[in-house]
N, C-alpha and C positions, 0 to 999 in steps of 0.2 A: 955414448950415453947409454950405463944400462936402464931399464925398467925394473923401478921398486915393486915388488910386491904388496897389494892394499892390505892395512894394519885392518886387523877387529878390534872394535871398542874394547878395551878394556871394561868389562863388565863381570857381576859374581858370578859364576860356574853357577851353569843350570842343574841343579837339584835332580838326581835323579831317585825314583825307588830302589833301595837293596835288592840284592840281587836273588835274599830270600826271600823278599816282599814280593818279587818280581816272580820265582816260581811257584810262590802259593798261591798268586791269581794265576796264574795259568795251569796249575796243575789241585786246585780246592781238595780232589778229593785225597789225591796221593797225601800232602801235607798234613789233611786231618788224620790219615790214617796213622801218620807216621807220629803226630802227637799221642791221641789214642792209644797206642803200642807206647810210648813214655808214661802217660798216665799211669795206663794197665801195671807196670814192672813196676813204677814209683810204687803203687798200691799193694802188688804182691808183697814186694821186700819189706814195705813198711808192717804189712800184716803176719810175715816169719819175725822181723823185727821185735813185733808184739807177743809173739808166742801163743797162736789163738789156738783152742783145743778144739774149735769143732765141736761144742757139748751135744749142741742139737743132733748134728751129722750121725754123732757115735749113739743117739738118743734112737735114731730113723733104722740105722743099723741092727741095734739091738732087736727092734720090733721086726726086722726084717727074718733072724735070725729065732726068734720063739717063733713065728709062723712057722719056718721049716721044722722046728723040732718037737710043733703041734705042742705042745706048753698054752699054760692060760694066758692071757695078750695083757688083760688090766692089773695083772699081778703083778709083771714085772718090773724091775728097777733098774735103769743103766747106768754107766759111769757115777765115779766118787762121789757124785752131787745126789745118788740117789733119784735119779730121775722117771718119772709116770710115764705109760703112755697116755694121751689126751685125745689125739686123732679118731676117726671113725676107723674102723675095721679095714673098710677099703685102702684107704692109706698105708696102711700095713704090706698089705699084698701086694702093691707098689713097690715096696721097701724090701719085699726079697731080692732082689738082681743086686743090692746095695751088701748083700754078702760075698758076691762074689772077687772082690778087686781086694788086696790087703788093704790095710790104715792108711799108709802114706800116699797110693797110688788114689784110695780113694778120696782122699781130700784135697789130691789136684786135681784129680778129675771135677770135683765140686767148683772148686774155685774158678776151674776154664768156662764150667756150666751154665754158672752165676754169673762170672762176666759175659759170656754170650746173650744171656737171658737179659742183661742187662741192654744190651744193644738194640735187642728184640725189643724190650718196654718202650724206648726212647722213638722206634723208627714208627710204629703204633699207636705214642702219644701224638707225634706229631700228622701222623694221617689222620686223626680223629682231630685235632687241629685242623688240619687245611694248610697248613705249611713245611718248609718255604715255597716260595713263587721263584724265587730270583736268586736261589743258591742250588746246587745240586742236592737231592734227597741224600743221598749217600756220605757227602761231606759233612751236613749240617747234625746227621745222625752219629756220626765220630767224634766230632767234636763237644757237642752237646755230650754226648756218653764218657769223655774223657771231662769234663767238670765234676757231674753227677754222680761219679762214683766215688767222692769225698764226701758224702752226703751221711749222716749220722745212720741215718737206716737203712743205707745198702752195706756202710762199712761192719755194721753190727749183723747185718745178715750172714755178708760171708765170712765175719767172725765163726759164726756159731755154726755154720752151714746148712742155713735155712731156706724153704722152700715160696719162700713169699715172694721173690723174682717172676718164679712160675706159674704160683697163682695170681698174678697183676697178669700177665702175660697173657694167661689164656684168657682172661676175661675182655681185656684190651682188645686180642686177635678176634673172639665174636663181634664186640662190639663196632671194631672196623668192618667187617664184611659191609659187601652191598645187600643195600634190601633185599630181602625174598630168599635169600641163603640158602640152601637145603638144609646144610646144617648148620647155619647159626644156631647158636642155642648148647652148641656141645660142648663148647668150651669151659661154661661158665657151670654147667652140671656136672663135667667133672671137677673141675674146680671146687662146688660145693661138698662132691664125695671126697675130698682130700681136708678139705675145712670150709665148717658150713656157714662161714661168713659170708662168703661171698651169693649164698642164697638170697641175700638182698637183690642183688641183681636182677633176678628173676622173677620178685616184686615189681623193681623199676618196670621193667616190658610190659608187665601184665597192664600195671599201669598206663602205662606212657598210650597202651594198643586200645585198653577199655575208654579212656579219655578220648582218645584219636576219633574209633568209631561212634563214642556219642558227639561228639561236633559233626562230623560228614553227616550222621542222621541228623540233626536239626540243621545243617545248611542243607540237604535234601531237602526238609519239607517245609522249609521256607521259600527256596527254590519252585515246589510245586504249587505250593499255597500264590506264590506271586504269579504262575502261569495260568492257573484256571479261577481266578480271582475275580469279579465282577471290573474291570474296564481296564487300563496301564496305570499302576502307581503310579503318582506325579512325578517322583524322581526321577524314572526311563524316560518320559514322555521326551520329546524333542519339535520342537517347531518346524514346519516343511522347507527345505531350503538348506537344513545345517548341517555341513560337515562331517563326514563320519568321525571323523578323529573327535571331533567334538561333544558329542551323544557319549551320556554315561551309562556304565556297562557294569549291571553288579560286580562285585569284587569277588575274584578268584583267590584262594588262600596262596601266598606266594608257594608254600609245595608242591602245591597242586599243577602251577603254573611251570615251577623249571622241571617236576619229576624229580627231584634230588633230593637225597634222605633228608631229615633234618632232625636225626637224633639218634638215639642206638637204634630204632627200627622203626616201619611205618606202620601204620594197621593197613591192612590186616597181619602186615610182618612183625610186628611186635608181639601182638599175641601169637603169631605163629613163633618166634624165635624161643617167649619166654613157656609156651607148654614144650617143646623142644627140651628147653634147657633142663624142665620139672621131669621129663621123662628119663633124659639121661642120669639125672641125679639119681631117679630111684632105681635104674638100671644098676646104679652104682653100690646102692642100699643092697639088692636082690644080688646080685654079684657074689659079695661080702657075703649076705647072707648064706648062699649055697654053700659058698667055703669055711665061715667060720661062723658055724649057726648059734655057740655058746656065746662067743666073745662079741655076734651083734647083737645076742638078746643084750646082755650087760650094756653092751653101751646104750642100745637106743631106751632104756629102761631105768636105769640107776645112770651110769658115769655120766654122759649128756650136763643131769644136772648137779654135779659135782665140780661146783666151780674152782673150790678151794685144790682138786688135784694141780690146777694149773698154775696156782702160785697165790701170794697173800695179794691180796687187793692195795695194800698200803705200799707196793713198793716201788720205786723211784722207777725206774723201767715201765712201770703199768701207765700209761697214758691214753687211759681211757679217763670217761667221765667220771665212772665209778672210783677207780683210782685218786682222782682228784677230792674226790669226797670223802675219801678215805683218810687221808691226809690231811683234809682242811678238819674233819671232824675229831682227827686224832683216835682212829680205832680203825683196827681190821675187819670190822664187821657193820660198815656203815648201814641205816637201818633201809629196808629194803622198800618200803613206801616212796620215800626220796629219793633211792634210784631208779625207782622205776618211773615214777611220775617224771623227774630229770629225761630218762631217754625214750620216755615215751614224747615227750615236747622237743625234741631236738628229731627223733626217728620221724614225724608228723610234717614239721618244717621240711627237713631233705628230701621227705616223700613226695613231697610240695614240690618244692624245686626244681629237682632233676624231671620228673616228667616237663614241668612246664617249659624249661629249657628244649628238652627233646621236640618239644610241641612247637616252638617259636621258629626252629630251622635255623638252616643258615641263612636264610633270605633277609629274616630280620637281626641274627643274634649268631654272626662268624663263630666258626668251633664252636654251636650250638654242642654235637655229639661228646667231646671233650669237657661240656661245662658239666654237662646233665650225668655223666659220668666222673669226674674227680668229685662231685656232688654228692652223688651214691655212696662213692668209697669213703669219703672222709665221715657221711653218718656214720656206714656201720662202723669206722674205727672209733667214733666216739661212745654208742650205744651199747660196742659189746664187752660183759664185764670183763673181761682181761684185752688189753690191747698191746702188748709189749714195744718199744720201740721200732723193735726191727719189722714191723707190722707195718709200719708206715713212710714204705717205698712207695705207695702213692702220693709222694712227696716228689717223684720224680716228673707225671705229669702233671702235678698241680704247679712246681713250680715252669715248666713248658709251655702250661697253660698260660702266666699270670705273662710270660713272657716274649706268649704270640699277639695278647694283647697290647701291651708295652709296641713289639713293632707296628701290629696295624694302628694303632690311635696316636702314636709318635707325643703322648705325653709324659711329660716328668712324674704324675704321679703314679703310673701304672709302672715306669721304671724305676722308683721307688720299694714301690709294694714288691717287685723282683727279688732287687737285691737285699732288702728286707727279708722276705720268705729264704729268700737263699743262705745268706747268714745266718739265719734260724737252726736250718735244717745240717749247716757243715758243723755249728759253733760247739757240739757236743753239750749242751748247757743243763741237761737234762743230769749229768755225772758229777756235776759240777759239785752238789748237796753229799753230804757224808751217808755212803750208802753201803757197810758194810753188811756180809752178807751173813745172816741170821740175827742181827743185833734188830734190827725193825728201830731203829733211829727215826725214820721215815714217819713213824708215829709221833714224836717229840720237834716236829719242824718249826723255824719260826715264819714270819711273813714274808722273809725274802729266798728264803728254803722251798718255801711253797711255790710262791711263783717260777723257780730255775725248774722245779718238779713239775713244772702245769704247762710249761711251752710252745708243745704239739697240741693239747685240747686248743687251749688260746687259742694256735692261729688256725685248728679246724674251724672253732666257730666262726672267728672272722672272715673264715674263709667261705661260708655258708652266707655270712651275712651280705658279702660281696657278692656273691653268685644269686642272692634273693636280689638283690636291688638291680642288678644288672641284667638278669630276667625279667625284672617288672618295666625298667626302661626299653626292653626289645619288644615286650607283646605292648604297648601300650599304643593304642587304634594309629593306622596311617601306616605309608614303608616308608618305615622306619631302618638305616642299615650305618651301621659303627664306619665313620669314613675313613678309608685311607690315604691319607695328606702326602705319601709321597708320589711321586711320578712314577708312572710302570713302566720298567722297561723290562720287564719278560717277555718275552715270546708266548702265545700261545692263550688260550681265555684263562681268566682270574679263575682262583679255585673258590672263592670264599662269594658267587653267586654268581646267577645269569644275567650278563653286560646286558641282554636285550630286556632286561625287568629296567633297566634306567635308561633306556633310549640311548646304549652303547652301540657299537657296530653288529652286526649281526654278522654269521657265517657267508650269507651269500654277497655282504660286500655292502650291503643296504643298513639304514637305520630303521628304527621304531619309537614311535614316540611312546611316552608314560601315559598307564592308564589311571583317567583320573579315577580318583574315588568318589 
């Protein structure tokens, strides 16, 4: 008699993950890389595909090349399209070393630049986020960079081989520093010698620093006023007998309590970043100046306010507010009371906001520094008369932004508003309208013309209006903190506040309880 072998139940074959599913969890970041690098090439080919010229590129060039040949700067005209310079003087002198490499070499070198720069935006949105927790930085930075770069105003950036990558960039990189920086503040001063939009920013600081120090002076001298006050306000008092824990203890402002930034800078670091940034700027002005003393009088003098060199106001490309008015009015020369009144009520709002954000922290309002910043930049992209598309690559962390939100609150409407914005920003919609060029068409739109041409202001504002109410929900009295409904399983403390402000575990292995208010 031999011995059967025991049969296994006949049962369905256990499911396993692919074997590439299988080495993308174990290897996150190699796989994003390896997407990213398809992205990238998908984008190159489609953009030789397209046959872009680079107008800007050969535009940067040309300024680069009347500097060396000491020629007047605002005279000149590059490429078929007859094109101005617009830039400050400084930008120019930038723009010599961009004579050096021939045309071809130098618009791959552009395009490698631009995609770097681009990686750089993406890994800077998300530290000014506070995420991931629970994916690698490196992986989530590839990946995220290998969507983004379908994006209507990065593809139109490195169409034209423009410099808006690097202006997000360097503003980003100050704005991430930790408080107290030596030299925060540099970034965004040259950034405004290269183009002075980004001057806003250094509004934002001054702000965010002047706000800062007048609250610490009035909780100071509330503070003192309650110490040498005739008897214990009622509210400290405590009956003999009761519990430490139980005794209420004026309220600490939560930054004050973890020490962690909670915006682009703290005061005294905010005023310290945003005179910083005011000094570098004019380093930049004086710079210019010694080297090209004709061509900065002219600008800072005459061209400055010569808007019209930078293109008509009416055209489909301009997605500024002006723009929009230009178009809804039907004339190139919308009347100048109305826009200004327009961006001075929207410049007011933003100036609003973003500090208030910065001021809220992340104790109360995750990616506080993120909110108070895509805040800033989407004003000035509405307020300032020419906005051109390719201007608004802070599309990049706005859409990061709406997206960090979406995972910490795990609701459908935040992942909505995502992939909404997202659509927005790849769907080209803005080209959509008949916009040949010199005909001014753009003047003759009708009401659905209007709208495909108005896209970007649209979802700036909306996007302000979210950023107002969602500021006003984080400062409103109490701790107050955006919950996160999944289970953590990272390793290591949450980035997006200190576990011991909620009676989480502490370092030494102890808990704490919540202080009441």
């Amino acid at each position: 008699m031999t011995a059967t072998q025991p049969t296994r139940p006949r049962t369905e074959p256990r499911r396993r993950a692919p074997r590439a599913l299988a080495a993308v969890l174990r290897h996150p970041t190699l796989a994003a890389a390896l997407g990213c690098l398809v992205s990238f090439t998908a984008f190159w080919i489609a953009q030789r595909a397209a046959h872009v010229t680079m107008l800007d590129l050969m535009v940067y060039r040309a300024e680069g090349e009347t500097v060396v040949a000491g020629r007047e700067l605002y005279e000149m005209r590059a490429t078929s399209a007859r094109l101005p310079n617009t830039y400050p003087p400084f930008a120019s002198l930038l723009f010599v070393p961009l004579t050096l490499p021939g045309v071809g070499t130098l618009r791959t070198l552009a395009t490698l630049g631009n995609l770097l720069l681009l990686v750089a935006l993406v890994h800077l949105s998300l530290r000014l986020i506070g995420l991931p927790r629970r994916v690698p930085r490196p992986a989530a930075v590839l990946a995220l960079s290998a969507l983004v770069v379908w994006c209507e105003p990065v593809w139109t950036t490195l169409r034209y081989g423009q410099v808006n990558l690097l202006i997000a960039v360097l503003v980003c990189w100050d704005l991430s520093r930790r408080s107290g920086h030596r030299w925060a503040g540099l970034g965004i001063g040259l950034a405004a010698g290269i183009k002075l939009t980004p001057a806003l920013f250094a509004v934002l600081l001054a702000l965010t620093g002047a706000l800062e120090t007048l609250r610490r002076l009035r909780a100071g001298r509330t503070g003192a006023d309650a110490r040498t006050g005739p008897g214990t306000p009622a509210d400290t008092r405590t009956e003999p007998g009761t519990p430490a824990d139980d005794r209420t203890e004026p309220e600490t402002p939560a930054d004050d309590r973890t020490g962690r930034s909670g915006g682009p800078a703290r005061a005294p670091s905010a005023l310290r970043t945003a005179a910083v940034a005011t000094a570098a700027f004019l380093g930049t002005v004086l710079v210019a100046w010694a080297a090209l003393p004709r061509d900065s009088h002219r600008f800072w003098i005459e061209v400055i306010f010569a808007t019209e060199r930078v293109g008509l106001a009416e055209q489909t490309a301009n997605q500024s507010l002006r723009g929009v008015l230009a178009r809804l009015l039907h004339t190139g020369d919308p009347a100048p009371w109305a826009v200004t009144a327009l961006a001075v009520t929207v410049a007011a709002l933003g100036l609003a906001i973003a500090p208030a954000a910065a001021l809220a922290g992340p104790g109360r309002l995750p990616g506080a520094p993120a909110w108070s910043a895509v805040t800033c930049a989407v004003t000035a992209l509405l307020v300032s008369p020419i906005s051109w598309s390719h201007h608004w690559v802070w599309c990049v962390p706005l859409l990061l932004l709406l997206g960090g939100e979406a995972v910490r609150r795990s609701r459908r409407s935040w992942w909505a508003a995502t992939a909404g914005a997202g659509l927005l920003f790849c769907s080209f919609a803005l080209w959509w309208v008949p916009h040949p060029f010199g005909e001014r068409l753009e003047l003759h739109q009708n009401g659905g013309q209007m709208l495909l041409s108005a896209v970007y202001p649209l979802a700036g504002v909306a996007f302000l209006a979210l950023a107002g109410a969602t500021v006003t929900r984080a400062l409103r009295p109490g701790p107050r903190r955006v919950p996160d409904r999944r289970p953590d399983r990272g390793r290591g403390p949450r980035h997006d506040g200190d576990p011991r402000r909620d009676g989480g575990p502490r370092c030494d292995g102890g808990t704490s309880a919540p202080r009441r208010a």
